[in-house]
SEFIZA-3560 file (N, C-alpha, C; in Angstrom, 3 decimals):
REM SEFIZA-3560
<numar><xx>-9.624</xx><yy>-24.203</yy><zz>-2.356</zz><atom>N</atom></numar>
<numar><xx>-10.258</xx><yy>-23.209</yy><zz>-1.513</zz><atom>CA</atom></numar>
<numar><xx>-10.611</xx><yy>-21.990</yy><zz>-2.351</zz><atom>C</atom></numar>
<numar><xx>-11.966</xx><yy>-21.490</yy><zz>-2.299</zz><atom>N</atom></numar>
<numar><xx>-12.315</xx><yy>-20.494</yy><zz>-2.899</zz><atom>CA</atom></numar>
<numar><xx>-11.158</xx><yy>-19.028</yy><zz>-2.710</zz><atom>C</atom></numar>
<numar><xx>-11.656</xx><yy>-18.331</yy><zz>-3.235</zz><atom>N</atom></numar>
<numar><xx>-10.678</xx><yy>-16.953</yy><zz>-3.593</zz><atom>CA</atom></numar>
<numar><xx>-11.194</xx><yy>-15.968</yy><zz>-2.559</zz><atom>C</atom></numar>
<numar><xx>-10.976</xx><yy>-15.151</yy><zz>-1.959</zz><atom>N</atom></numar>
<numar><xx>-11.562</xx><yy>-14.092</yy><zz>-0.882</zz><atom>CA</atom></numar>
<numar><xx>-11.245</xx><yy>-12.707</yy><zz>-1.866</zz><atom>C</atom></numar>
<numar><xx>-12.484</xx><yy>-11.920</yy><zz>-2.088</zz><atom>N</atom></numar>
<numar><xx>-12.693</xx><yy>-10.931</yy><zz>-1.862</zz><atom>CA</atom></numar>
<numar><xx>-11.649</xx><yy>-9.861</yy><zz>-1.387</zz><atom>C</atom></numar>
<numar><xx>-11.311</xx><yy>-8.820</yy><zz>-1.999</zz><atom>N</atom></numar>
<numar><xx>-10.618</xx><yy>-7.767</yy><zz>-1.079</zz><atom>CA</atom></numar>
<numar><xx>-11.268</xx><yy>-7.775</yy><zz>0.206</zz><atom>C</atom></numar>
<numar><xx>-12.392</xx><yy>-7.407</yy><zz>0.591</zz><atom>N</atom></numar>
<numar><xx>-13.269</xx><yy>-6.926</yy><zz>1.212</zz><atom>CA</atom></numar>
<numar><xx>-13.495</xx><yy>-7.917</yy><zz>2.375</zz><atom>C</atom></numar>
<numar><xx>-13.720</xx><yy>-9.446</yy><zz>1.749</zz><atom>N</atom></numar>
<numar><xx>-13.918</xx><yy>-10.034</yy><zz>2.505</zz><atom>CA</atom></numar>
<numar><xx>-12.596</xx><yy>-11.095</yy><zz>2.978</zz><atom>C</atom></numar>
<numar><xx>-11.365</xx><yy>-10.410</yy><zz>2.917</zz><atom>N</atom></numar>
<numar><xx>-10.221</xx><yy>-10.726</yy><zz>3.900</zz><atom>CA</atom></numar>
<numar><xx>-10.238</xx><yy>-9.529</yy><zz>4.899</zz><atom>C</atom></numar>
<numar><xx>-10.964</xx><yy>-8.652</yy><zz>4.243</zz><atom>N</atom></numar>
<numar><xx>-10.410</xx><yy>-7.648</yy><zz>5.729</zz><atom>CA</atom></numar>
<numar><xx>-11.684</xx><yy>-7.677</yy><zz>6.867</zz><atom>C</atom></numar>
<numar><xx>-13.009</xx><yy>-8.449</yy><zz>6.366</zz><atom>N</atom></numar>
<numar><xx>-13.873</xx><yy>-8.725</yy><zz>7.163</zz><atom>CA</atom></numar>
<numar><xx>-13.251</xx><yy>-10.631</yy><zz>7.503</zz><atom>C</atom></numar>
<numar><xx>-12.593</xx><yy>-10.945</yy><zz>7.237</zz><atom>N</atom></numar>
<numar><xx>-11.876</xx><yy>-11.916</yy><zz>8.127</zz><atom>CA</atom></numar>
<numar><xx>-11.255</xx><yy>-11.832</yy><zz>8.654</zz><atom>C</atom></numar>
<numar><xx>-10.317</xx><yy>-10.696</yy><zz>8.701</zz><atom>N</atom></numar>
<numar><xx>-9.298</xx><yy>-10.350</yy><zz>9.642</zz><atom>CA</atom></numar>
<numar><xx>-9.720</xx><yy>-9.592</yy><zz>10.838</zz><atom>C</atom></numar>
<numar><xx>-10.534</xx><yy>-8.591</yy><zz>10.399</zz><atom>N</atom></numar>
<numar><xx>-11.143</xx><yy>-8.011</yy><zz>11.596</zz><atom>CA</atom></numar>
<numar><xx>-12.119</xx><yy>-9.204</yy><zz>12.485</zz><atom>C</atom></numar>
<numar><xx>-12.458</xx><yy>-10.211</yy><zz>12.308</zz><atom>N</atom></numar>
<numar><xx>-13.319</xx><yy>-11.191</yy><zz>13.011</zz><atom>CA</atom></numar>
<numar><xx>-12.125</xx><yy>-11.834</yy><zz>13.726</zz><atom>C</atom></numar>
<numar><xx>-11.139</xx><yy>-12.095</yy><zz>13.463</zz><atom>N</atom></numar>
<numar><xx>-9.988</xx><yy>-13.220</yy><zz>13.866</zz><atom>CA</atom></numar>
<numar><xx>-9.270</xx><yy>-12.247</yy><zz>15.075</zz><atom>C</atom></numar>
<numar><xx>-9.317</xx><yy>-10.990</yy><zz>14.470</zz><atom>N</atom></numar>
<numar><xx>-8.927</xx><yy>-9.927</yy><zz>15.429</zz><atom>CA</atom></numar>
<numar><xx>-9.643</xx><yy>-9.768</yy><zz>16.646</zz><atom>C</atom></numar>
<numar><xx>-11.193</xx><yy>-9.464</yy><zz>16.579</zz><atom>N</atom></numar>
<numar><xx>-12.055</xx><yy>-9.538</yy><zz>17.621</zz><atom>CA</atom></numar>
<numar><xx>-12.304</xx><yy>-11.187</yy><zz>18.010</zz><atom>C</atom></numar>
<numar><xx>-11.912</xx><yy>-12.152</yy><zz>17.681</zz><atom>N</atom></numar>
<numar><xx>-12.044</xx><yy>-13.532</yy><zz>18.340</zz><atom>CA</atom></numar>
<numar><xx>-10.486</xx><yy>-13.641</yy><zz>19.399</zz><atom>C</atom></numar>
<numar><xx>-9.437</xx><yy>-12.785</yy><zz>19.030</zz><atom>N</atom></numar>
<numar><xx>-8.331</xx><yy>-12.929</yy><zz>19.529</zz><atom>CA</atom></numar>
<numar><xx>-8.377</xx><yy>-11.911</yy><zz>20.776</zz><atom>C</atom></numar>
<numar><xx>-9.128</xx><yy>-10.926</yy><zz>21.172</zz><atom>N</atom></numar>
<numar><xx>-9.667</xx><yy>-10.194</yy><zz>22.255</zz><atom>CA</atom></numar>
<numar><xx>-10.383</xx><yy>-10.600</yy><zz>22.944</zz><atom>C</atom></numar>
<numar><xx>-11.568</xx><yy>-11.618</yy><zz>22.240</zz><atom>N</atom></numar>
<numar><xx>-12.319</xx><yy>-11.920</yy><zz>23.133</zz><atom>CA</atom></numar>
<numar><xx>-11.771</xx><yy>-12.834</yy><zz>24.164</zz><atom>C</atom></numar>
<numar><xx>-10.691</xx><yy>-13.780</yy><zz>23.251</zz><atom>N</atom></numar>
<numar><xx>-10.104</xx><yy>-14.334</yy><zz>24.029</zz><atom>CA</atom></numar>
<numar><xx>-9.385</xx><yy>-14.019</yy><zz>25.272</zz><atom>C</atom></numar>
<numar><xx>-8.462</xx><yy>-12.984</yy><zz>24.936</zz><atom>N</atom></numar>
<numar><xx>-8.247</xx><yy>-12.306</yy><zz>26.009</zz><atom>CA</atom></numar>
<numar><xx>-8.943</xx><yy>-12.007</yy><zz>27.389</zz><atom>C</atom></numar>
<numar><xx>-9.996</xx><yy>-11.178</yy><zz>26.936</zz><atom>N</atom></numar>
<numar><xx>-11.022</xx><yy>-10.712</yy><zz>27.810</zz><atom>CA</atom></numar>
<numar><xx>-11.699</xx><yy>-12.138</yy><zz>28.706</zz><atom>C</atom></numar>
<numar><xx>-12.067</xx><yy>-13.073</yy><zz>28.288</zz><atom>N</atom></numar>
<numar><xx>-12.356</xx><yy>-14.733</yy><zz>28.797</zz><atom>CA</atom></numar>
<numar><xx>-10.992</xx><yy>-15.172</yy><zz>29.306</zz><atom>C</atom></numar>
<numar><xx>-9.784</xx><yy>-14.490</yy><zz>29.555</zz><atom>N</atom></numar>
<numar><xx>-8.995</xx><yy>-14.964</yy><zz>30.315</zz><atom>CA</atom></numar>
<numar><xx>-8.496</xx><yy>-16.610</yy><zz>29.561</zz><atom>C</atom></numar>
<numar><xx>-8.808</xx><yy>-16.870</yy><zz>28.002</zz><atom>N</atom></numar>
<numar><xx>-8.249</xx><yy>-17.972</yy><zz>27.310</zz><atom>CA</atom></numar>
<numar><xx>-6.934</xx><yy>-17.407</yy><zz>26.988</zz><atom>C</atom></numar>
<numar><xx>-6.620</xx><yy>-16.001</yy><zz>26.923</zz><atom>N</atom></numar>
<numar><xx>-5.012</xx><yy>-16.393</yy><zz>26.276</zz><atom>CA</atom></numar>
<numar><xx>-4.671</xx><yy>-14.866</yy><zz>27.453</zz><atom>C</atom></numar>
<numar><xx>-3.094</xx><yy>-14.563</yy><zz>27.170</zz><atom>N</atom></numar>
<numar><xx>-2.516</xx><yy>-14.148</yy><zz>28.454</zz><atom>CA</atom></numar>
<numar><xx>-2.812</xx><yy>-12.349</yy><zz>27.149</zz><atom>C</atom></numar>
<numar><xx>-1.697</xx><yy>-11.500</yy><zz>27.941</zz><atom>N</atom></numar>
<numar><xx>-1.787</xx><yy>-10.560</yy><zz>27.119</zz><atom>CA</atom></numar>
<numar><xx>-0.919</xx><yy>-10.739</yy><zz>26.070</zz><atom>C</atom></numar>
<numar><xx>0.583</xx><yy>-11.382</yy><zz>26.469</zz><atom>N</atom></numar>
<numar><xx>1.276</xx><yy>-11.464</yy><zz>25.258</zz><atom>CA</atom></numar>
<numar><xx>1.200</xx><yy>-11.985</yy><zz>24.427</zz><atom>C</atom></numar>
<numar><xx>0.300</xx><yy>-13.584</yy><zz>24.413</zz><atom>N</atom></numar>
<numar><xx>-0.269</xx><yy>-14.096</yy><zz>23.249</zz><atom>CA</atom></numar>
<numar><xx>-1.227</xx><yy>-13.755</yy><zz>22.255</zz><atom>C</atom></numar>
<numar><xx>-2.168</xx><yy>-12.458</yy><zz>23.164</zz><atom>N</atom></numar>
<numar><xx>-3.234</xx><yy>-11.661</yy><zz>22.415</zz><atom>CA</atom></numar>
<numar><xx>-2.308</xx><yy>-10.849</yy><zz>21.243</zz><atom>C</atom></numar>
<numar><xx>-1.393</xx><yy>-10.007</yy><zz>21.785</zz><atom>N</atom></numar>
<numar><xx>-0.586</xx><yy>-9.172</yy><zz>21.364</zz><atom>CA</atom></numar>
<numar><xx>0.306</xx><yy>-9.763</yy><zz>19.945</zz><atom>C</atom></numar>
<numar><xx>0.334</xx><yy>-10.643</yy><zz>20.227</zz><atom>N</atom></numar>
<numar><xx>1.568</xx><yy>-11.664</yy><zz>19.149</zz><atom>CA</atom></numar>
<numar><xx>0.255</xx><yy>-12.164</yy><zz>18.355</zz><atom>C</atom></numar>
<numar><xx>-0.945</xx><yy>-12.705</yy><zz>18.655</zz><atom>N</atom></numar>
<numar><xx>-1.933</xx><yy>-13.115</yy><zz>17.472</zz><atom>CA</atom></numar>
<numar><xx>-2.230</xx><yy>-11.989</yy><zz>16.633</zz><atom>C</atom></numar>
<numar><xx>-2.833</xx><yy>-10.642</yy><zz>17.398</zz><atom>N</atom></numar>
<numar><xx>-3.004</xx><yy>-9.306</yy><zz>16.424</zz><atom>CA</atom></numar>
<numar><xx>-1.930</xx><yy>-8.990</yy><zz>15.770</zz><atom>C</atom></numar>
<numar><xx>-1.133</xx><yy>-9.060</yy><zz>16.040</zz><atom>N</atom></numar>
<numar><xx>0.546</xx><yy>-8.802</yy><zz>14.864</zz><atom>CA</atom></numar>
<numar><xx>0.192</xx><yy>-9.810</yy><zz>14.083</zz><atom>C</atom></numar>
<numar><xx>0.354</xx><yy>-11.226</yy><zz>14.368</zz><atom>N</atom></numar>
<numar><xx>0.619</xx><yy>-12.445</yy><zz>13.143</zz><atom>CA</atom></numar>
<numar><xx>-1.207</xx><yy>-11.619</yy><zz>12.240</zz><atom>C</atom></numar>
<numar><xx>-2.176</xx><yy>-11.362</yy><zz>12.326</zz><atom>N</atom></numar>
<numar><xx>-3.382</xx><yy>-11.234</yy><zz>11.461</zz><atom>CA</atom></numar>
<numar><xx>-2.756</xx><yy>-10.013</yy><zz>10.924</zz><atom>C</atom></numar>
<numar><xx>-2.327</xx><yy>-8.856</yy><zz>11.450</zz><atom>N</atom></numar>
<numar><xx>-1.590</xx><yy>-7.760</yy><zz>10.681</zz><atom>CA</atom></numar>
<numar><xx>-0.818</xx><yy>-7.967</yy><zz>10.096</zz><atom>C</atom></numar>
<numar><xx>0.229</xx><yy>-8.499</yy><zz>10.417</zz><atom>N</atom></numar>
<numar><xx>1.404</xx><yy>-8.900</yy><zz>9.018</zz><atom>CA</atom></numar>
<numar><xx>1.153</xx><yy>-9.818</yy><zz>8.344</zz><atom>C</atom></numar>
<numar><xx>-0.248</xx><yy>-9.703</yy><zz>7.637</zz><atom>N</atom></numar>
<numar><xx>-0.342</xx><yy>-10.716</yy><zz>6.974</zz><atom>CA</atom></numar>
<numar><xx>-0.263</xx><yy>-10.005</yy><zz>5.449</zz><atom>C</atom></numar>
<numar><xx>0.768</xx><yy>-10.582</yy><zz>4.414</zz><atom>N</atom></numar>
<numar><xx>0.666</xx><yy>-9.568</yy><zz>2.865</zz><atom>CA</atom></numar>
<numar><xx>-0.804</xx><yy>-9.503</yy><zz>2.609</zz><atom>C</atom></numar>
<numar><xx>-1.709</xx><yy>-10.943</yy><zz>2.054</zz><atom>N</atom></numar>
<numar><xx>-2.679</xx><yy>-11.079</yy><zz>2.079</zz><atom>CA</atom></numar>
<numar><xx>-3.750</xx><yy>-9.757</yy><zz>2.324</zz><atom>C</atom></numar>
<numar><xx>-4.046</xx><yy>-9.373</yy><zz>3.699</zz><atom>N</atom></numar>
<numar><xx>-4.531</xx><yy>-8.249</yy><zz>4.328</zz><atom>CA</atom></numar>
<numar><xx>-3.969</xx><yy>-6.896</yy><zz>4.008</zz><atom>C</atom></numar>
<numar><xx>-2.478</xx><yy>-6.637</yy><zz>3.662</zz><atom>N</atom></numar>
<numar><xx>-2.127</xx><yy>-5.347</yy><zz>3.387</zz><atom>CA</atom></numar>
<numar><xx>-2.345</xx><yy>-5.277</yy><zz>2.072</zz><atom>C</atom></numar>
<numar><xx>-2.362</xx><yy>-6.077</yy><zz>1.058</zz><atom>N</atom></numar>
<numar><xx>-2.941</xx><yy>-6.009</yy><zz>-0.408</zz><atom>CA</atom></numar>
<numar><xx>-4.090</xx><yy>-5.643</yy><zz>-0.697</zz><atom>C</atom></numar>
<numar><xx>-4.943</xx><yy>-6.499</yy><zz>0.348</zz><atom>N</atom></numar>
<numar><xx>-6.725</xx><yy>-6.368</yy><zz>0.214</zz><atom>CA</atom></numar>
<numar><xx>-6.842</xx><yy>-4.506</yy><zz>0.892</zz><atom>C</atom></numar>
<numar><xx>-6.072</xx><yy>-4.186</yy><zz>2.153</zz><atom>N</atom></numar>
<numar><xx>-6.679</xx><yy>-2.733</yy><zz>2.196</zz><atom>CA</atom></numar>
<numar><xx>-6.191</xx><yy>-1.643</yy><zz>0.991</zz><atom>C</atom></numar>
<numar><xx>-5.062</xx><yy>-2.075</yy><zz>0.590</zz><atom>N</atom></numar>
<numar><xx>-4.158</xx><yy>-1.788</yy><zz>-0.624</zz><atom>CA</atom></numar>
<numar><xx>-5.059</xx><yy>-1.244</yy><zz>-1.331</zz><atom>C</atom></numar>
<numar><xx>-5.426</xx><yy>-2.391</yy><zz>-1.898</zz><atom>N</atom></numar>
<numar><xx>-6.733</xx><yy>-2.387</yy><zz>-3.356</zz><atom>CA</atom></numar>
<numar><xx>-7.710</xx><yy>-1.457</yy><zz>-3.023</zz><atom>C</atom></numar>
<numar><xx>-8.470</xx><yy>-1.709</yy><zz>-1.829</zz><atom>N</atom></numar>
<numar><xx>-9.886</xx><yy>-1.243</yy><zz>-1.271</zz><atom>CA</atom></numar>
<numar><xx>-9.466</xx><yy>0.649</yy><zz>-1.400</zz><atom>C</atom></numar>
<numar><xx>-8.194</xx><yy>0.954</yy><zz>-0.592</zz><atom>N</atom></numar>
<numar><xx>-8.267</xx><yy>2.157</yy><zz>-0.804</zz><atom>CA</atom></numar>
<numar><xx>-7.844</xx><yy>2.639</yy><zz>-2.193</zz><atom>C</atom></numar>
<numar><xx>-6.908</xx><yy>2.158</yy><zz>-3.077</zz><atom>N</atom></numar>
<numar><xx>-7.091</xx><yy>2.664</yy><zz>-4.061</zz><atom>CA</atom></numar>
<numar><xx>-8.154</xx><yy>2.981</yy><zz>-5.290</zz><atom>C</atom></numar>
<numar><xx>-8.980</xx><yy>1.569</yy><zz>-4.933</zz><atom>N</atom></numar>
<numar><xx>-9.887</xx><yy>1.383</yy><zz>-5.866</zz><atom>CA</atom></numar>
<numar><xx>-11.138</xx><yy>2.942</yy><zz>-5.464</zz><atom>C</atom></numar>
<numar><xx>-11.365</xx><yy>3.186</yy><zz>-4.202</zz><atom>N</atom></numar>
<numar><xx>-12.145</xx><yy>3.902</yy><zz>-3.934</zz><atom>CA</atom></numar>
<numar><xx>-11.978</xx><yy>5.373</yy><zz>-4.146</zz><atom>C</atom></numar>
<numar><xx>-10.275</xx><yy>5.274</yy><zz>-4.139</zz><atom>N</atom></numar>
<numar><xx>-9.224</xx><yy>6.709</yy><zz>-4.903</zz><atom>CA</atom></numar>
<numar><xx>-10.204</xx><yy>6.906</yy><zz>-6.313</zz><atom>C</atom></numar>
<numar><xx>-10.165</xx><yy>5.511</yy><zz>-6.972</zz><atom>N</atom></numar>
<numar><xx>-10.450</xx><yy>6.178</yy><zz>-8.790</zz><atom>CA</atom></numar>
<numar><xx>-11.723</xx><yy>6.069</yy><zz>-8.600</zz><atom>C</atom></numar>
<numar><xx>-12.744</xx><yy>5.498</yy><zz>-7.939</zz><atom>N</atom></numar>
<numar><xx>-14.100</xx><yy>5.365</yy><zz>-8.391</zz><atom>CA</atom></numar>
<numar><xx>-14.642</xx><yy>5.613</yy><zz>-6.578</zz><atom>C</atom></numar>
<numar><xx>-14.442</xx><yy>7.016</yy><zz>-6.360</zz><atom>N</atom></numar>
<numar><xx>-14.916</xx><yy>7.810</yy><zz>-5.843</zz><atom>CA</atom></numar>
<numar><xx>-16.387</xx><yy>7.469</yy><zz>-5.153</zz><atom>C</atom></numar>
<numar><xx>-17.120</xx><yy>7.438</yy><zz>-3.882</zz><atom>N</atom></numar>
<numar><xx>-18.882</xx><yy>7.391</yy><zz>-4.325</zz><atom>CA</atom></numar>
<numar><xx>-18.711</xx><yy>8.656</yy><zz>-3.975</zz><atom>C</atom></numar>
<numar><xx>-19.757</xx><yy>8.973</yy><zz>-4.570</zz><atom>N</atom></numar>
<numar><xx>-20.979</xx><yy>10.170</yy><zz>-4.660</zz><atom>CA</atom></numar>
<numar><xx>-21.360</xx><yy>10.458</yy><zz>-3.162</zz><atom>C</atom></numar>
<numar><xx>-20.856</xx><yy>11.959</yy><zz>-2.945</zz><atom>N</atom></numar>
<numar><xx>-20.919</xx><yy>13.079</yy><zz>-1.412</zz><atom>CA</atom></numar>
<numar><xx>-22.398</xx><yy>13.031</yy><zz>-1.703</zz><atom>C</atom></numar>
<numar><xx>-22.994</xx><yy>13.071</yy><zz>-0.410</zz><atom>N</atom></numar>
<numar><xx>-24.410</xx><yy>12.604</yy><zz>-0.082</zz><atom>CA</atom></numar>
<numar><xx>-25.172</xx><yy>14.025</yy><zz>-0.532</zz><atom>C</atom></numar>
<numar><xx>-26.079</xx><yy>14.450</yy><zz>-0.628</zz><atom>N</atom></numar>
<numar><xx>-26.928</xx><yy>15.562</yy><zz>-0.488</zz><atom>CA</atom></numar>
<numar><xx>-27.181</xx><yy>16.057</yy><zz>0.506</zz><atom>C</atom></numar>
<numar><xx>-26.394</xx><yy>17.128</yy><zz>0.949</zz><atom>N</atom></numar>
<numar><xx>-27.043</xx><yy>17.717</yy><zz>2.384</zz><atom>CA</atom></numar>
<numar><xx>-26.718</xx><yy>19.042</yy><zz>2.183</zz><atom>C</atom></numar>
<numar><xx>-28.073</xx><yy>19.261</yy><zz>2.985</zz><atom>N</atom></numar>
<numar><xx>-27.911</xx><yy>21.173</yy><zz>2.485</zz><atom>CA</atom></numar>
<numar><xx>-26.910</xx><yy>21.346</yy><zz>3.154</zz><atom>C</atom></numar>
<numar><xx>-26.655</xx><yy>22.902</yy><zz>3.272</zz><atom>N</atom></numar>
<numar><xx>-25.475</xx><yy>23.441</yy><zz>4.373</zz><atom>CA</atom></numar>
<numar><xx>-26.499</xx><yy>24.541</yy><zz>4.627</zz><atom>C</atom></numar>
<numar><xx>-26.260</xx><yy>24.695</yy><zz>5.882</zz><atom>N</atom></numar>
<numar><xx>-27.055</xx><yy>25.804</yy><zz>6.747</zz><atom>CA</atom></numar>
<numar><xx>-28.356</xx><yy>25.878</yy><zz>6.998</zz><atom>C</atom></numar>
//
């Protein structure tokens, strides 16, 4: 199986997250099973590594504050 991306585990997690609501919302799973799937995608190391990285990496290599006047 290919390798995921920082980036693109946390755009898998957030999809698995919103597939686990929708479910909800369609009345496929109850609330406590919604509740217990968003924990199991959050405690995942996997996911706390990838936001890990993402924010640090963006700590050292900064982007560039946009151009906007003030006033």
């Amino acid at each position: 199986m290919a390798q995921l991306t920082h980036a693109e585990q946390i755009e898998q997690s957030y999809d698995l997250a919103m597939m686990a609501l929708a479910d909800y919302l369609t009345h496929e799973r109850d609330a406590v099973a919604t509740v217990d799937a968003l924990i199991r995608i959050l405690d995942c190391d996997a996911l706390r590594d990838a936001i890990t990285e993402v924010l640090v990496d963006s700590r050292v290599h900064p982007r560039p504050k946009a151009n906007i006047p003030t006033g």
